[in-house]
C-alpha positions in Angstrom: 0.0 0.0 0.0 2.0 3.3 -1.1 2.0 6.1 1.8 0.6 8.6 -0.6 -3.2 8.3 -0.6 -3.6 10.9 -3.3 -1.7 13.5 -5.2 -2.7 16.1 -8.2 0.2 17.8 -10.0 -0.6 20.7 -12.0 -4.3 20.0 -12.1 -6.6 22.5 -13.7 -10.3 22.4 -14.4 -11.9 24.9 -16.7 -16.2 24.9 -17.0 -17.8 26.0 -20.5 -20.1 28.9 -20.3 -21.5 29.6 -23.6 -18.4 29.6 -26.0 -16.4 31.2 -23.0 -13.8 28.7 -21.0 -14.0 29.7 -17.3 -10.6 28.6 -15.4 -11.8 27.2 -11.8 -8.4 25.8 -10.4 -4.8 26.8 -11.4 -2.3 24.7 -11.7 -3.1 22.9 -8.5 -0.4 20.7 -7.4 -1.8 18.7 -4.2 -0.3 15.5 -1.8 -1.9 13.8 1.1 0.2 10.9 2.7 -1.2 8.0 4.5 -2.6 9.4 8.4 -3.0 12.9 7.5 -5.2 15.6 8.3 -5.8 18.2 6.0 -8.0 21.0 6.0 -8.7 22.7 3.1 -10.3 26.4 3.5 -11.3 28.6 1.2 -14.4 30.8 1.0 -17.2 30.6 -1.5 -16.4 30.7 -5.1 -13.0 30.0 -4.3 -12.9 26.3 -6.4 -12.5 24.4 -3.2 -16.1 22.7 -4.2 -14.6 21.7 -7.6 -11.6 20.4 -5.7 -13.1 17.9 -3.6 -15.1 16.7 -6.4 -12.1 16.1 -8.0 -10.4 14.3 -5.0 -13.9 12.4 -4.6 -13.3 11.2 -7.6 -17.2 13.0 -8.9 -15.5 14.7 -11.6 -12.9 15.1 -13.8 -9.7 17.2 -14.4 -9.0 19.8 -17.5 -5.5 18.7 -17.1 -3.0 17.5 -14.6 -2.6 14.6 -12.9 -4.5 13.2 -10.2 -3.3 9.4 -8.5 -5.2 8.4 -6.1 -3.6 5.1 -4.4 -1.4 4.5 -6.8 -4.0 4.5 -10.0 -4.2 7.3 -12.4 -7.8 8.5 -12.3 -8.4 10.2 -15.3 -7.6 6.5 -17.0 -10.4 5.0 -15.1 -13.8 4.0 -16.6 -16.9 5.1 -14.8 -17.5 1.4 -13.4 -14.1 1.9 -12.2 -14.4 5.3 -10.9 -17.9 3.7 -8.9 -15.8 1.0 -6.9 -12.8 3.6 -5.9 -16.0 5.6 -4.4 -17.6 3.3 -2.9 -14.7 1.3 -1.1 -11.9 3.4 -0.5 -13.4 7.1 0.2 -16.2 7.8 2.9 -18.0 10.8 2.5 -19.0 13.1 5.1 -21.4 15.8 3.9 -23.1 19.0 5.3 -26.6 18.1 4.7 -25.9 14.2 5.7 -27.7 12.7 2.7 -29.0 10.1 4.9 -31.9 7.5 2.9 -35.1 9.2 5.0 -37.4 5.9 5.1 -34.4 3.4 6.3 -32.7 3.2 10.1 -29.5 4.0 10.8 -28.5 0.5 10.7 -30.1 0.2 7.2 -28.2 3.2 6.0 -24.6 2.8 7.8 -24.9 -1.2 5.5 -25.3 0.8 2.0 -21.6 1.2 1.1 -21.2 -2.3 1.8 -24.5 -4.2 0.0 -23.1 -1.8 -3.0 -19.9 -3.9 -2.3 -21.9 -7.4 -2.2 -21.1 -8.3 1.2 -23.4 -11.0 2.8 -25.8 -10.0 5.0 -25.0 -11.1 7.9 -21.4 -9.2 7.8 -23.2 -6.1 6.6 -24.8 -6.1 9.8 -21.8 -7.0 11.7 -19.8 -4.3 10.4 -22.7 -1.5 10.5 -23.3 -2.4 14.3 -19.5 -2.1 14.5 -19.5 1.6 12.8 -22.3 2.8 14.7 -21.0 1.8 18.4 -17.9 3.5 17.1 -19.7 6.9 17.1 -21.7 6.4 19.9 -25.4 5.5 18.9 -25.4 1.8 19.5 -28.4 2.4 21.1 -29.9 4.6 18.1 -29.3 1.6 15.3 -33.3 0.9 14.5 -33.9 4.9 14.4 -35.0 7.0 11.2 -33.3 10.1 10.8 -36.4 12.0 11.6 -36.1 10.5 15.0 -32.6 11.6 15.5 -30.8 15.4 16.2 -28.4 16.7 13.5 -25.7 15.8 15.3 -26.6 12.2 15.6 -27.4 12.3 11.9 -24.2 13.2 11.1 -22.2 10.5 13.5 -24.6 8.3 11.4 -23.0 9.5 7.8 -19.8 9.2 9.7 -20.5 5.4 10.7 -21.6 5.0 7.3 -18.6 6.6 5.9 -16.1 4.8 7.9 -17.7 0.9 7.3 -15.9 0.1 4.5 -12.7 1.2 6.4 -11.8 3.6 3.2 -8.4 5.2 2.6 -9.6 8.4 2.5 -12.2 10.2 4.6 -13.4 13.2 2.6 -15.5 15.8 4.5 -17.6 18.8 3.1 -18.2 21.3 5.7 -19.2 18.9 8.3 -20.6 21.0 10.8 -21.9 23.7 9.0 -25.4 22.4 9.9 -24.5 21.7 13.7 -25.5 23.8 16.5 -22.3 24.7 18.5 -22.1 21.4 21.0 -23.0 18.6 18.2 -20.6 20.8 15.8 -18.1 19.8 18.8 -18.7 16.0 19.1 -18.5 15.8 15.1 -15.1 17.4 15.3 -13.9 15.3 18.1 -14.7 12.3 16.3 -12.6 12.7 13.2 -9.7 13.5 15.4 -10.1 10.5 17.4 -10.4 8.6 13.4 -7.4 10.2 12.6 -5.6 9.5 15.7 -6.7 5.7 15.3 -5.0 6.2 11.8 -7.8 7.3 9.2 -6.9 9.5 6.7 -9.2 12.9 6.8 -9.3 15.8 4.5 -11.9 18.2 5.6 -13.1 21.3 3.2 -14.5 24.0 5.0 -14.6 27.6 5.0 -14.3 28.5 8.6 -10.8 28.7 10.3 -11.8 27.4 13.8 -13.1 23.8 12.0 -10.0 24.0 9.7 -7.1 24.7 12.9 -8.6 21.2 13.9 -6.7 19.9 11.5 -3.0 19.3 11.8 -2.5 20.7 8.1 -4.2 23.8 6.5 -4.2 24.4 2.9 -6.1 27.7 1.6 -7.4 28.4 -1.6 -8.9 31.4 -3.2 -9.6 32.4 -7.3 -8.6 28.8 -8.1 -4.8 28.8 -6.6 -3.6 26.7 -3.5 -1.8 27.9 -0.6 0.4 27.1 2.2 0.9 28.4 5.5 4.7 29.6 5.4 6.9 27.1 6.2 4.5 24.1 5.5 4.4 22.2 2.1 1.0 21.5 -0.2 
């Protein structure tokens, strides 16, 4: 397994407006190694959207490079694109895009019936997520029984089952309250201090100092704090 989980080298990504070519990242060269913690913050319209979508493998460079363990992305088929998704990044997003008619149970064993794991390790292994954030006793609940932060411990469980490479995080608290905001935070140190990978994108400089590395990026172009490398 190569200690780099992913890397982009002089990645850009232009959109098409009319006949116009509109430049959203600039030459964006990019590493995360195996056990990191990277924030990357940027406010709106700064490309740090496009970016993650790029690192979540959702879409596709202009040009550049992008390896992401070990395999050259923009070679992949869509099929193959599907499986990195689904089994070696967990997504962690604002809105928790939790399936509203199925329990937490249900929804934490997704990731893995896409996989085609039996049933009876599905079950196993979502009961093993979900006492890992806490709401063992919240498994058979719908998300309209449970608080925002419990909601998002449950997209966190369901992120972390298939025991990914990379945990990729869009603005993870930004539909918290202040305390469950807290408890989401301290749980992805915790995965990263049990050796998860994390790369957080966020916009707000208290979530991002969580992190043990900050990137910034702003009209398209990636930053480093002085001293620290990208």
């Amino acid at each position: 397994m190569s200690d780099i989980v992913l890397q982009l080298k002089n990645v850009d990504k232009d959109y098409k407006l009319d006949k116009l070519s509109v430049p959203v990242l600039k030459n964006i060269s990019f590493t995360v190694s195996d056990g990191e913690y990277v924030a990357i913050m940027g406010p709106s319209g700064s490309g740090k959207s496009t970016m993650m979508n790029i690192i979540g493998c959702l879409d596709k460079q202009t040009s550049g490079e992008f390896i992401f363990d070990g395999v050259d992305v923009s070679k992949c088929r869509d099929k193959q694109l599907s499986i990195i998704r689904n089994e070696k990044i967990g997504f962690v997003f604002q809105n928790f895009n939790l399936m509203p008619r199925s329990t937490a149970l249900e929804n934490v064993e997704l990731p893995l019936l896409y996989a085609g794991v039996r049933r009876s390790e599905r079950r196993r292994r979502a009961k093993e997520a979900l006492t890992r954030v806490g709401l063992e006793d919240r498994m058979l609940f719908k998300p309209t029984q449970l608080s925002g932060g419990q909601k998002q411990r449950v997209a966190i469980a369901r992120a972390i089952v298939n025991k990914p490479r990379l945990l990729l995080a869009d603005e993870p608290t930004g539909a918290l309250d202040s305390k469950s905001g807290e408890q989401v935070m301290q749980l992805f140190s915790e995965l990263n201090d049990e050796g998860v990978t994390v790369v957080m994108i966020t916009h707000a400089q208290d979530i991002a100092d969580r992190a043990k590395r900050v990137v910034y990026i702003l009209d398209g172009e990636l930053f480093a704090r002085e001293g620290e490398s990208l």
